[in-house]
C-alpha positions as CSV (number, residue, x, y, z in Angstrom):
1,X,-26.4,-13.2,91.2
2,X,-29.1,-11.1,93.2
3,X,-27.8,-7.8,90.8
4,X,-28.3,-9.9,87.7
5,X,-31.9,-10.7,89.3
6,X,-33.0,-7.4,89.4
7,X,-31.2,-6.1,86.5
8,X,-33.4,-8.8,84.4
9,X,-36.8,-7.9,86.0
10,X,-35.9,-3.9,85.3
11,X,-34.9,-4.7,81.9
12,X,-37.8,-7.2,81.1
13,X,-40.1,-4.5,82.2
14,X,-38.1,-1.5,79.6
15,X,-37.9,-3.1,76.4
16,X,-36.2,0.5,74.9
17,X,-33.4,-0.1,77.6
18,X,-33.3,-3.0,75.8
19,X,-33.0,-2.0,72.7
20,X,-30.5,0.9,73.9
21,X,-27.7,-1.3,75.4
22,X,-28.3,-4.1,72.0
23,X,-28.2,-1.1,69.6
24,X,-24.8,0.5,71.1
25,X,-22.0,-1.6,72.3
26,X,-20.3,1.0,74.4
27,X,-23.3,1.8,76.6
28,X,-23.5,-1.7,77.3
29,X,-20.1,-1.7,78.4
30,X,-20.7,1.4,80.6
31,X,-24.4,0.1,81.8
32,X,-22.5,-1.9,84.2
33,X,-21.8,0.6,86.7
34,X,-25.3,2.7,86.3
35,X,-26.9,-0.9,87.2
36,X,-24.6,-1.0,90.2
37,X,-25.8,2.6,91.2
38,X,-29.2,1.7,90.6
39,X,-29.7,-1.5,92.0
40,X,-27.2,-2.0,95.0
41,X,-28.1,-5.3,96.8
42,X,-25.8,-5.5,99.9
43,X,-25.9,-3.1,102.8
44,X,-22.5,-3.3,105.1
45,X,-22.7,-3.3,108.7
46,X,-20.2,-2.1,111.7
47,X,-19.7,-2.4,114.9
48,X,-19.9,0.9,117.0
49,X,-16.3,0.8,118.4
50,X,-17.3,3.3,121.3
51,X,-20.2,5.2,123.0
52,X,-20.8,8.4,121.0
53,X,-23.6,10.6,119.6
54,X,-24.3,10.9,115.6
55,X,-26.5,13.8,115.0
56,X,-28.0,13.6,117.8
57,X,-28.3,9.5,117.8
58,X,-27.0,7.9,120.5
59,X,-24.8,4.7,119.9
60,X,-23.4,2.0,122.8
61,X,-20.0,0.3,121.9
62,X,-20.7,-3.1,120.9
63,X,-24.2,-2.6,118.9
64,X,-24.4,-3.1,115.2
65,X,-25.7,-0.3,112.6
66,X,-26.5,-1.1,109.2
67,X,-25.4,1.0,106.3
68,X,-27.7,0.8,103.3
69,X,-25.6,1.3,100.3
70,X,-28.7,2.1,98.1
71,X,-29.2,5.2,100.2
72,X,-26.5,7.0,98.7
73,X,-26.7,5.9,94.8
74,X,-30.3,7.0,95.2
75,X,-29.6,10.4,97.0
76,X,-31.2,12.9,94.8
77,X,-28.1,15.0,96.0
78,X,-25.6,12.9,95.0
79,X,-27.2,11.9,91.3
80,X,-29.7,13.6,89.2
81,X,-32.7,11.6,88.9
82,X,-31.3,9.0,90.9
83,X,-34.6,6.6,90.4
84,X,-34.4,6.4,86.6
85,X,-31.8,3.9,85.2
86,X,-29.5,6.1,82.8
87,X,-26.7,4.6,80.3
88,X,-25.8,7.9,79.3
89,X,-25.1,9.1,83.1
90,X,-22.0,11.1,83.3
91,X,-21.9,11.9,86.6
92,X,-22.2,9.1,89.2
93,X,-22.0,8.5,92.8
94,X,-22.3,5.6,94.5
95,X,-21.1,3.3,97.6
96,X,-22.4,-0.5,96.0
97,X,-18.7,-2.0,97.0
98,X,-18.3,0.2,99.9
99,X,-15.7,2.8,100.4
100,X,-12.0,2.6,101.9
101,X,-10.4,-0.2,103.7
102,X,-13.4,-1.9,103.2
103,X,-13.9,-1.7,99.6
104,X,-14.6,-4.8,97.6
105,X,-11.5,-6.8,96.1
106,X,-14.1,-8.4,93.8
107,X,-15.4,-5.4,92.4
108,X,-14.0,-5.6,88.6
109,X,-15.2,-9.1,88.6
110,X,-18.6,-8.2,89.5
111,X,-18.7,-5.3,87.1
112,X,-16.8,-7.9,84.3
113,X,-19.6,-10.1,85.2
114,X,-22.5,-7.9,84.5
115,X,-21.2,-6.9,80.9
116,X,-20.4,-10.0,79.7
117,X,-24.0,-11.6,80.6
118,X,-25.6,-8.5,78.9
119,X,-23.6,-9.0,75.5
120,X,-24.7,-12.8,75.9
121,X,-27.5,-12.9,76.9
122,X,-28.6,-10.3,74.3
123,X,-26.0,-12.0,71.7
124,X,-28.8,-14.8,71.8
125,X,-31.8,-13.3,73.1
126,X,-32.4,-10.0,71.6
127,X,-35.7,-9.7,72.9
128,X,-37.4,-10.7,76.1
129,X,-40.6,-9.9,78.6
130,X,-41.6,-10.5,81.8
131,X,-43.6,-13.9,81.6
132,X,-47.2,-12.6,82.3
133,X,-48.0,-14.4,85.4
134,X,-44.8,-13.2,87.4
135,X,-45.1,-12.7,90.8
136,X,-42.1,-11.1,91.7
137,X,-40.9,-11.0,95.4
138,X,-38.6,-9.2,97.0
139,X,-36.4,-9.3,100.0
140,X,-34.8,-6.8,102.2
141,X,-31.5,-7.3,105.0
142,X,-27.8,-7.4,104.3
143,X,-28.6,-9.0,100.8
144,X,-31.3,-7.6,99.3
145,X,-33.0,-10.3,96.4
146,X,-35.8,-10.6,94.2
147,X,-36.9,-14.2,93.0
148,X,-39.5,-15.0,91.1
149,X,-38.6,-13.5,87.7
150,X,-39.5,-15.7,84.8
151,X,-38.8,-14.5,81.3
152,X,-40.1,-15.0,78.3
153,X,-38.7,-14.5,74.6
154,X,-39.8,-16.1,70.7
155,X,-37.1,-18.6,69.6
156,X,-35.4,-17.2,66.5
């Protein structure tokens, strides 16, 4: 739910993204994962299972670290022009559903998700804005949000 929040506000704000994934069926397909990369909304935390040093960071056993996933989709390194929200990416990294044993079962769903409320939503409404006196807000911590995004669009 957060994702679709975000994705809204981007694409309220970028009609020609718009118009991109409504004019070509298969980007919209493939948007799914480049809106993943782009706007990651949970960051996974671990326990530090011993006393170590991490680049010269010192970590007790017991604390907690958090792991922002958006870090690495945004990681100039790691994907060119990692700010700009690309459809036609070919090359992506990113950890949204974290990585290894802790990878998330629900990540087709989620993807399945986003795609099918794209070709609905645009199904029906083609075009859309930001409603003038938004105010978006946003919020940070394990679950990043943003509320506040009220959309606009002429009835056909």
């Amino acid at each position: 739910m957060n994702l679709l929040s975000f994705m809204m506000l981007y694409l309220a704000r970028h009609p020609q993204k718009v118009a991109e994934l409504r004019d070509d069926p298969v980007k919209l397909q493939r948007s799914a994962e480049e809106m993943f990369r782009r706007f990651p909304v949970v960051s996974d935390a671990r326990m530090v299972t011993r006393d170590m040093e991490f680049h010269g960071v010192e970590m007790k056993q017991g604390e907690l670290i958090l792991l922002p996933t958006a870090l690495h989709g945004l990681d100039d390194k790691a994907n060119t022009c990692p700010w700009d929200l690309d459809f036609g990416r070919k090359k992506m990294a990113h950890s949204t559903f974290g990585q290894g044993p802790h990878r998330c079962a629900g990540m087709h769903l989620a993807r399945m998700e986003v795609i099918v409320t794209l070709q609905e939503w645009l199904r029906a409404i083609p075009e859309f804005r930001l409603a003038p006196d938004a105010k978006p807000t946003y919020q940070a911590g394990i679950i990043a949000a943003v509320e506040g995004v009220p959309l606009e669009w002429t009835p056909a």
